[in-house]
C-alpha positions in Angstrom: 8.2 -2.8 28.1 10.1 -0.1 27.1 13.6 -2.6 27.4 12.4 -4.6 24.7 13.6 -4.4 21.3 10.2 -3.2 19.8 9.8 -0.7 22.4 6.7 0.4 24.0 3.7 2.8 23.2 2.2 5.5 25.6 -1.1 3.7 24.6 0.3 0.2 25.7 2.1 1.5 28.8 -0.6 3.5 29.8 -3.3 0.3 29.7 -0.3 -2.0 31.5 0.1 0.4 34.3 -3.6 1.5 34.4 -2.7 5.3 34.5 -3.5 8.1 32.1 -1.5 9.0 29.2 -0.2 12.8 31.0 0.8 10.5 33.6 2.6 8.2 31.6 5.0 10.6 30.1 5.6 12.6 33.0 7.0 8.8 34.5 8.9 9.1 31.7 11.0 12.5 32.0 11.2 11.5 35.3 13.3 8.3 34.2 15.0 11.0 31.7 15.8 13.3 34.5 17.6 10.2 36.8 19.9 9.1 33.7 18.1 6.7 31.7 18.0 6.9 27.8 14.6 7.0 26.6 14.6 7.2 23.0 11.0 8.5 21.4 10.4 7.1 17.9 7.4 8.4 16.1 5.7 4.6 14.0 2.8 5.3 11.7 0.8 3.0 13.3 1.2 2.9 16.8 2.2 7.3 16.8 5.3 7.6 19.5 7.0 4.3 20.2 9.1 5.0 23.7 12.2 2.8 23.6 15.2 2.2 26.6 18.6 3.1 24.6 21.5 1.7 26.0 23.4 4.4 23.8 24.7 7.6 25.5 
């Protein structure tokens, strides 16, 4: 989800995965901490949109 162009919210990745939002972002850092490029964009509507950045 997050490899998509729109990116992904914590709400959406949360309800895919069927965890709980803490859990969700800690997934996250963890994909931070082992080199991917997880961009966090804040959208007025959905609040923080978590995107995959193929950008250093």
């Amino acid at each position: 989800m997050v490899s998509n162009d729109g990116g992904a919210s914590l709400k959406g990745l949360a309800e895919m995965a069927e965890w709980l939002p803490h859990t969700t972002r800690a997934i996250l850092t963890g994909l931070r901490k082992r080199g991917f490029l997880i961009k966090r964009v804040r959208d007025d509507k959905l609040g923080a949109v978590y995107r995959l950045s193929l950008e250093p």
